[in-house]
Residue frames as qw, qx, qy, qz and C-alpha x, y, z in Angstrom:
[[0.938, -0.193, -0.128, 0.259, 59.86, 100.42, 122.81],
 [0.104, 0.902, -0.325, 0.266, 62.88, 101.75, 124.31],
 [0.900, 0.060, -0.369, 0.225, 66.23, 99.64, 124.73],
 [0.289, -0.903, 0.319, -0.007, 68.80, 100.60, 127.49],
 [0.822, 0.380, -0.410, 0.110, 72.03, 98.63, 126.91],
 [0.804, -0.419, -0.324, 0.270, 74.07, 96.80, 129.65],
 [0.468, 0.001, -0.098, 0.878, 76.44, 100.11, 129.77],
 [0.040, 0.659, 0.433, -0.614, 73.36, 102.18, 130.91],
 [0.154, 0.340, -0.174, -0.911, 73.00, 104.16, 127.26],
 [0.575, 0.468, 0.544, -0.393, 70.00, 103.85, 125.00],
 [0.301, -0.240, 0.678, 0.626, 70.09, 102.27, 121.85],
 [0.342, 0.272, -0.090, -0.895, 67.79, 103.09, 119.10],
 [0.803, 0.100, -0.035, -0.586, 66.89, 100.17, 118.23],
 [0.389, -0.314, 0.846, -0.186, 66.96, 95.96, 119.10],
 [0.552, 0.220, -0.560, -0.577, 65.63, 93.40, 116.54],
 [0.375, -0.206, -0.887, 0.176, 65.34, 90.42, 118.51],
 [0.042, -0.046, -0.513, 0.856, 64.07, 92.90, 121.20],
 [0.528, 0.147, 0.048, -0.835, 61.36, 93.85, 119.57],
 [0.688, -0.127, -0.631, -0.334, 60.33, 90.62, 118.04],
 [0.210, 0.063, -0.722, 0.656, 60.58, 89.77, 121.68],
 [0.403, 0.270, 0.394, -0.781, 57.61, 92.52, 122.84],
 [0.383, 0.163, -0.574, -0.705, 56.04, 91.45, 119.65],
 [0.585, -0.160, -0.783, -0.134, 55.31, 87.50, 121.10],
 [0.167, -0.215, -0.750, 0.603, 54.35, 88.75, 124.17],
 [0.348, 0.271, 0.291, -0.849, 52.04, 91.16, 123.62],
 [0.728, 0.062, -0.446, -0.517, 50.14, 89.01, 121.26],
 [0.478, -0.116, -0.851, 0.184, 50.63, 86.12, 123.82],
 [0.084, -0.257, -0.668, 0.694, 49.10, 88.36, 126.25],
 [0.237, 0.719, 0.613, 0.228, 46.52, 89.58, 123.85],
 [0.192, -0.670, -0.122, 0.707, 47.47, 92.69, 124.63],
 [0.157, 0.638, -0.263, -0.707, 47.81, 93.40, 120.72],
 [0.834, 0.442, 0.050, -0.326, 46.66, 91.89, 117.21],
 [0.847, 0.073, 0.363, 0.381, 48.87, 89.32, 115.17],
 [0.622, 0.328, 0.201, 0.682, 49.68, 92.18, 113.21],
 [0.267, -0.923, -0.228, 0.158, 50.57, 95.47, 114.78],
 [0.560, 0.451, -0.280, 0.637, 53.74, 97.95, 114.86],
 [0.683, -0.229, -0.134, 0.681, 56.47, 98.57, 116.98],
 [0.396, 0.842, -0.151, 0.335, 57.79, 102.06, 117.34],
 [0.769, -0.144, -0.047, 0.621, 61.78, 102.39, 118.37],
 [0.143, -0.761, 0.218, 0.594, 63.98, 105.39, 118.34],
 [0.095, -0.110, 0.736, 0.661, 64.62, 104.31, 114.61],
 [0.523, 0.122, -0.184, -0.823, 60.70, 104.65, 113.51],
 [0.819, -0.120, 0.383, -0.411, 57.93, 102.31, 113.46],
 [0.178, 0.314, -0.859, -0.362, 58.59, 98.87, 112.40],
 [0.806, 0.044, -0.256, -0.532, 55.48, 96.57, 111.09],
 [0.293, -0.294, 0.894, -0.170, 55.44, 92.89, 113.06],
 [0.813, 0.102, -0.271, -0.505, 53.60, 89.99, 111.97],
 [0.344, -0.416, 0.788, -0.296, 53.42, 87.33, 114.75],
 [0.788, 0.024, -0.493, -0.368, 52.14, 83.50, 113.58],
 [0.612, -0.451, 0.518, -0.392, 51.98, 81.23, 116.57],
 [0.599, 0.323, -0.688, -0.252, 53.74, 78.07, 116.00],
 [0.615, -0.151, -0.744, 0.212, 52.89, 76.26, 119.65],
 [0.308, -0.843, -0.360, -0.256, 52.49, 77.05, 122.66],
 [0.530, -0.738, 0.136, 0.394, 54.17, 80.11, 123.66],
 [0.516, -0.376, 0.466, 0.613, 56.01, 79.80, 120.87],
 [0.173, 0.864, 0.216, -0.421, 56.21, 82.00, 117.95],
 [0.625, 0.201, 0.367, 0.659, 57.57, 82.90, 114.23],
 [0.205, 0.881, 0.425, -0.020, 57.59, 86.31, 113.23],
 [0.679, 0.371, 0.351, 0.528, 58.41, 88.61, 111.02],
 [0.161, -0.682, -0.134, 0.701, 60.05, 92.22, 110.95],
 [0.517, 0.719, 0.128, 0.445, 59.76, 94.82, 108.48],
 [0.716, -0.394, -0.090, 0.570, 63.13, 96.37, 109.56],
 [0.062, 0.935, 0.079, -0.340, 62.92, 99.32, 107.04],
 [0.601, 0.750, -0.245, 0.128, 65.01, 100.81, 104.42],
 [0.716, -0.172, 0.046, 0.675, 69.22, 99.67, 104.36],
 [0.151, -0.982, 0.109, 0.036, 70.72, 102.81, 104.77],
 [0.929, -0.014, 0.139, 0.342, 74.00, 103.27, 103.05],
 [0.294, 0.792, -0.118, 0.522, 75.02, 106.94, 102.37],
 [0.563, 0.192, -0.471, 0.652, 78.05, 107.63, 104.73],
 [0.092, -0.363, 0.084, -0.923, 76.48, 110.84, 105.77],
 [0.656, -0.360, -0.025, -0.662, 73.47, 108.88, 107.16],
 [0.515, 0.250, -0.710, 0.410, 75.49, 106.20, 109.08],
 [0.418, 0.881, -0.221, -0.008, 77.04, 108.09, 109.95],
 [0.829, -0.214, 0.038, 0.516, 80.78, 107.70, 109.69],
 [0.428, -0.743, 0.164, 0.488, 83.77, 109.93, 109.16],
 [0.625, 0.068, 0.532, 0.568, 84.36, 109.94, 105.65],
 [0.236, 0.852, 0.078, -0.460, 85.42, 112.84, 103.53],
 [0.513, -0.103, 0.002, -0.852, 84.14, 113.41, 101.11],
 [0.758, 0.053, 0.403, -0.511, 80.88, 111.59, 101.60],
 [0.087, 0.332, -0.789, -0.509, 80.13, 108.67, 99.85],
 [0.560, -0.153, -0.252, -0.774, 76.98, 106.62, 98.51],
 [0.913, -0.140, -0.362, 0.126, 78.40, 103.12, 99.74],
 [0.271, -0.744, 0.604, -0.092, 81.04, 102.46, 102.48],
 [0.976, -0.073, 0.162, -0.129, 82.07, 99.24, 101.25],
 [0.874, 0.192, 0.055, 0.443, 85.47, 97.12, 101.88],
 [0.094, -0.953, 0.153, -0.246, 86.70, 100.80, 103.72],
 [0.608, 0.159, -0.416, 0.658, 90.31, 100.61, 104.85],
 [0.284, -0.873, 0.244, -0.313, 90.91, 101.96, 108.47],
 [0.381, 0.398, -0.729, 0.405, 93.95, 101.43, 110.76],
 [0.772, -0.574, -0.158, -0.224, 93.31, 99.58, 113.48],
 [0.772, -0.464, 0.411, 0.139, 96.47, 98.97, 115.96],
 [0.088, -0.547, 0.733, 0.395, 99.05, 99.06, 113.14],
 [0.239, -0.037, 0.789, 0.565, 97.05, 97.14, 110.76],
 [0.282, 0.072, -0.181, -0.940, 94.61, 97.37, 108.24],
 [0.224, 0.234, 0.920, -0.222, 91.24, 96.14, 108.55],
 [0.099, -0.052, -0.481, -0.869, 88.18, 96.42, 105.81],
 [0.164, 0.307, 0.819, -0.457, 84.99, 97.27, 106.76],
 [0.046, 0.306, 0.811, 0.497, 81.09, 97.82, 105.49],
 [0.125, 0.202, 0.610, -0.756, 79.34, 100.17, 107.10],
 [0.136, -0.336, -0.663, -0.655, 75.94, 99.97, 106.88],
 [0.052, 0.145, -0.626, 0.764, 72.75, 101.07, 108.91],
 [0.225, -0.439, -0.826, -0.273, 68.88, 100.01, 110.14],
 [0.479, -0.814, -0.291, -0.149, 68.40, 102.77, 112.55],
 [0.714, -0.612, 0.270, 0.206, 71.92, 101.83, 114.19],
 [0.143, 0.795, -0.547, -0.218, 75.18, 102.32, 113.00],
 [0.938, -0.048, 0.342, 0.038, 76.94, 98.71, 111.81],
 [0.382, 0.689, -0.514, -0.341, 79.87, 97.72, 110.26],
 [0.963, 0.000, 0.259, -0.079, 80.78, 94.16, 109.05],
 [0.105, -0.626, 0.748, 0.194, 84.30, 92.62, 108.48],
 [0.822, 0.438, -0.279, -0.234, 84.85, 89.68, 105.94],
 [0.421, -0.624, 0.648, -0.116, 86.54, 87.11, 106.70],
 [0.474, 0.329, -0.765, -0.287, 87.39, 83.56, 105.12],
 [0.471, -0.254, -0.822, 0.196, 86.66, 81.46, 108.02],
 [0.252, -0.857, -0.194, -0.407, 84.31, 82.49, 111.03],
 [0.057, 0.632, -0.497, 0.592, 86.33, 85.01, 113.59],
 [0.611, -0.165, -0.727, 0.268, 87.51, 82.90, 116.55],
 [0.397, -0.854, -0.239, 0.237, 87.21, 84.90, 120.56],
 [0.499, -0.270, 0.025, 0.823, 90.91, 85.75, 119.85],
 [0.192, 0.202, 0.497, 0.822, 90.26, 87.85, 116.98],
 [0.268, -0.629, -0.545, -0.485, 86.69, 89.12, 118.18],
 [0.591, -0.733, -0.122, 0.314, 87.61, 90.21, 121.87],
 [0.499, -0.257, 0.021, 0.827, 90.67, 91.77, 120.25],
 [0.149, 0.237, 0.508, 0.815, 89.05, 93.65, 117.19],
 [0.191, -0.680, -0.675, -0.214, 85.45, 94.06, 118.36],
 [0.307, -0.830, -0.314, 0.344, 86.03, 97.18, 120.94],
 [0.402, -0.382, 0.250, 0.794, 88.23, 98.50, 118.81],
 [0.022, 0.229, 0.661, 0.714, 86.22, 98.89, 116.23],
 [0.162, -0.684, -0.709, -0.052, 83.31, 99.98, 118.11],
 [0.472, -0.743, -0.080, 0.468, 85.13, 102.57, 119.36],
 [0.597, 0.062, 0.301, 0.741, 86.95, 103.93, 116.21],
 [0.141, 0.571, 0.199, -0.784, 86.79, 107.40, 115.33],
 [0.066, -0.149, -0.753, -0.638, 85.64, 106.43, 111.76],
 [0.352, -0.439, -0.773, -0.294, 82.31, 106.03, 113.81],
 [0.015, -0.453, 0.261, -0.852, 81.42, 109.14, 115.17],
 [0.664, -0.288, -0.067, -0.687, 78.24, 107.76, 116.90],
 [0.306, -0.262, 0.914, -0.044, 80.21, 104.15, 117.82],
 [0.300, 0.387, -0.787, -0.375, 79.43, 100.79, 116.32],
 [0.890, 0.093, 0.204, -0.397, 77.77, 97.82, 116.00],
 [0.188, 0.499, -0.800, -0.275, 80.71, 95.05, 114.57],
 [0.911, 0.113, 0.059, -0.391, 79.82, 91.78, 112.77],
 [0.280, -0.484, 0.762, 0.327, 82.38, 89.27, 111.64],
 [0.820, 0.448, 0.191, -0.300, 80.69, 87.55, 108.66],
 [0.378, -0.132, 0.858, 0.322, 81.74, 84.41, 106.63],
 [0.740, 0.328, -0.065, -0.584, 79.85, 83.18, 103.47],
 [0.458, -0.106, 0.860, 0.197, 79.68, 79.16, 102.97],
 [0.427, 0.399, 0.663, 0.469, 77.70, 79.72, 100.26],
 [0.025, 0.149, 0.235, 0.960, 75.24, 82.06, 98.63],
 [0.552, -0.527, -0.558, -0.324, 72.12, 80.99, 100.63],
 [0.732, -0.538, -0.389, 0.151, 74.11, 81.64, 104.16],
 [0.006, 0.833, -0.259, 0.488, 75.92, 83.77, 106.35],
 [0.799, -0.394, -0.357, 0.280, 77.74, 82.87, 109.55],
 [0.042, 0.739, -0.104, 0.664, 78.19, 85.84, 112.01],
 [0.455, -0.508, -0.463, 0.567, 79.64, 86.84, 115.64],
 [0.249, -0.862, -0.324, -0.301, 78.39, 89.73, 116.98],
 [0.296, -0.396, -0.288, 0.820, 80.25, 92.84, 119.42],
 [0.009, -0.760, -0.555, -0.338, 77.71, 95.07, 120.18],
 [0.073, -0.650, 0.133, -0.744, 77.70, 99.04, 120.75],
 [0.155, -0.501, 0.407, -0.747, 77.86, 99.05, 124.39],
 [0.894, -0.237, 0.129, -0.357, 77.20, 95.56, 125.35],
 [0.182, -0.511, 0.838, 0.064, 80.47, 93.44, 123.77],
 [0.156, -0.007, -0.899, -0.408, 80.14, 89.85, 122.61],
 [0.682, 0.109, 0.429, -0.582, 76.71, 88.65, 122.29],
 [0.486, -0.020, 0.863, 0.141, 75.50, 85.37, 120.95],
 [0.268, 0.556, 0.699, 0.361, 72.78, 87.00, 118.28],
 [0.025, -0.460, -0.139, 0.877, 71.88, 90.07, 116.91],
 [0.459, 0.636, 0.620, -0.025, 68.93, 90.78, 115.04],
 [0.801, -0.440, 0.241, 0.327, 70.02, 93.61, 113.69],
 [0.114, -0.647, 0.655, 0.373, 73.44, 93.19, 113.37],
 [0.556, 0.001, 0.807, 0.199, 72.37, 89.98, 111.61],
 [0.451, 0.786, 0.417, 0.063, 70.14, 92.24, 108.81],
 [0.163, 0.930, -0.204, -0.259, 72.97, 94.41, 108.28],
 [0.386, -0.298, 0.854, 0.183, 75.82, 91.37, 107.93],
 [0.606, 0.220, 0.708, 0.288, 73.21, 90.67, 105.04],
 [0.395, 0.891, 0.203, -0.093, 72.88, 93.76, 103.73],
 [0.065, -0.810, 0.523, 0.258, 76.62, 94.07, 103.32],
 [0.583, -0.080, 0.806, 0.059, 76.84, 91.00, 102.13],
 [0.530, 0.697, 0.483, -0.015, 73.85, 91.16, 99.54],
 [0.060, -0.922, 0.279, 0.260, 76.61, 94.87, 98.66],
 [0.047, -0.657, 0.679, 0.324, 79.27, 93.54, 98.13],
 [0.793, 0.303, -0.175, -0.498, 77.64, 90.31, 96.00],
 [0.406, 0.335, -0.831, -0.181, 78.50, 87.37, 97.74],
 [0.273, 0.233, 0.909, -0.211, 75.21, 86.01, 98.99],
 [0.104, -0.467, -0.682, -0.553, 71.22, 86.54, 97.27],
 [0.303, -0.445, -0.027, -0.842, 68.61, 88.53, 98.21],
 [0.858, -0.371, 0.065, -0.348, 67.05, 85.71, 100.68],
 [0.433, 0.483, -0.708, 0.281, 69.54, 84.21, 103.09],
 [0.785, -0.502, -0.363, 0.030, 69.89, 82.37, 106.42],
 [0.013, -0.759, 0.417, -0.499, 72.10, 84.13, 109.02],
 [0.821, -0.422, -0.376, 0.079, 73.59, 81.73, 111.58],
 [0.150, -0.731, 0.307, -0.590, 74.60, 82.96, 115.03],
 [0.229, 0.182, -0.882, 0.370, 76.29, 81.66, 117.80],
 [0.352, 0.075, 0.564, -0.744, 73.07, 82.08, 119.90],
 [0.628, 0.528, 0.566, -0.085, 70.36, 80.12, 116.58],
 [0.265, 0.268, 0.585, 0.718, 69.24, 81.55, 112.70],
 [0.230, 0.665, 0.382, -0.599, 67.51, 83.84, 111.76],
 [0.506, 0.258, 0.448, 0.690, 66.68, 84.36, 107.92],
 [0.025, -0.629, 0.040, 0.776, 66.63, 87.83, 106.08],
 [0.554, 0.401, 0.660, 0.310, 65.45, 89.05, 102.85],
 [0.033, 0.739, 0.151, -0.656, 66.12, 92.19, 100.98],
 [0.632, 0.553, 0.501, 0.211, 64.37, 93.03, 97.73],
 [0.464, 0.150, 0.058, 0.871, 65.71, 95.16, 95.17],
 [0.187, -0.475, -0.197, -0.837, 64.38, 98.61, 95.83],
 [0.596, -0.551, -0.447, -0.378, 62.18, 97.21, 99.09],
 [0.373, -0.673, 0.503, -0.394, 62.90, 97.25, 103.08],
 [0.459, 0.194, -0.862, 0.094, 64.61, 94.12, 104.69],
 [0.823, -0.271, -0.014, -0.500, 62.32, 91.78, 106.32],
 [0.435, 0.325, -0.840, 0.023, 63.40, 89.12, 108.64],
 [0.777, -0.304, -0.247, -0.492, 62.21, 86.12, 110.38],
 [0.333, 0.080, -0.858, 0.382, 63.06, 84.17, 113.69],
 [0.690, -0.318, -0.645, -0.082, 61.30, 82.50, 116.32],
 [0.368, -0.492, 0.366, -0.699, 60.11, 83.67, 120.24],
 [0.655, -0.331, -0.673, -0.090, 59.45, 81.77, 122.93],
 [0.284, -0.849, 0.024, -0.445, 58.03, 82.28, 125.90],
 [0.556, 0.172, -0.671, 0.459, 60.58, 80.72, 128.89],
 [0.319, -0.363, -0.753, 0.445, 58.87, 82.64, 131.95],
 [0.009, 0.671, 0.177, 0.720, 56.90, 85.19, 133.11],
 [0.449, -0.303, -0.407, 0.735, 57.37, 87.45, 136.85],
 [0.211, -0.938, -0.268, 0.055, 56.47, 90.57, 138.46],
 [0.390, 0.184, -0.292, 0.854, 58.87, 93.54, 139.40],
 [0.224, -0.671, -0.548, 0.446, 58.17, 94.63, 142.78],
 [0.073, 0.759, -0.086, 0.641, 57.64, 98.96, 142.51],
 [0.532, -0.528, -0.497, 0.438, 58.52, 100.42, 145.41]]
């Protein structure tokens, strides 16, 4: 699979995306309920259960959480094993972030309540764009109402707001799950649905949301 992003570069990898190709190509038989994916970030195991027609649950194995600076990467000297609750200036103030990574760079800002447009349209390109992040960003905003949930907006590397990010929505819990204020098995809600996430101790994060099909078309070649 190979992702191009709405600013014409190629991103290494698209969680929804792929669960995407995932419920199609088992809707088209084209491939087995269980098969893998490979991305510019390495293969990732699917497992597709059919929950109607057309429609679809299924599960990613999204691979190890990547958290040494160095393999980000980010800009920090020296290195370090975590990036977590990092001070950087942003525009004359200071903003703490989490960087963390599934393939793709990500960082994830805390917040007490979830980040309104102001505050995401102002912060989100700036942060995607910081030299902390040699390779640019991925930015989450991430609440916690409890310890079972997450509640996340999304500016993406070279795409801006988006309503869900698969993910950005497994790294918003791996920074989370860091810095110890949700559990290992959460729900992620996004402006765009849920999706839940689960990372064991020592194991790769695995998460689950739901396909459907909505249409299918030709492109003419020419």
């Amino acid at each position: 699979m190979r992702l191009i992003n709405a600013d014409g570069g190629e991103a290494e990898i698209s969680a929804n995306g792929l669960r995407c190709l995932a419920g199609y190509m088992v809707w088209t038989g084209a491939r087995p309920t269980r098969h893998v994916v490979h991305t510019g970030a390495g293969p990732r195991p699917v497992e597709v259960a059919t929950v109607g027609k057309g429609r679809y649950r299924i599960t990613t194995d999204l691979g190890e959480a990547v958290l040494e600076s160095t393999r980000i990467p980010v800009a920090l000297d020296p290195p370090a094993p975590r990036v977590v609750d990092h001070p950087l200036r942003v525009e004359g103030e200071t903003v703490r972030v989490t960087a963390t990574s599934l393939g793709n760079p990500h960082c994830a800002v805390f917040l007490d309540a979830p980040a309104d447009d102001a505050l995401l349209h102002r912060l989100g390109p700036l942060l995607e764009r910081h030299s902390f992040f040699p390779q640019r960003t991925n930015v989450e905003f991430v609440s916690s109402p409890s310890r079972s949930e997450l509640r996340v907006r999304f500016w993406e590397r070279g795409v801006g707001y988006t309503r869900a990010s698969g993910t950005g929505s497994a790294s918003a819990a791996v920074a989370a799950i860091v810095r110890g204020v949700v559990d290992r098995r959460l729900r992620v809600v996004c402006d765009g649905g849920t999706l839940d996430v689960e990372w064991p101790e020592g194991g790769h994060v695995r998460q689950v949301g739901d396909v459907e099909i909505v249409f299918e078309g030709e492109w003419l070649a020419v």
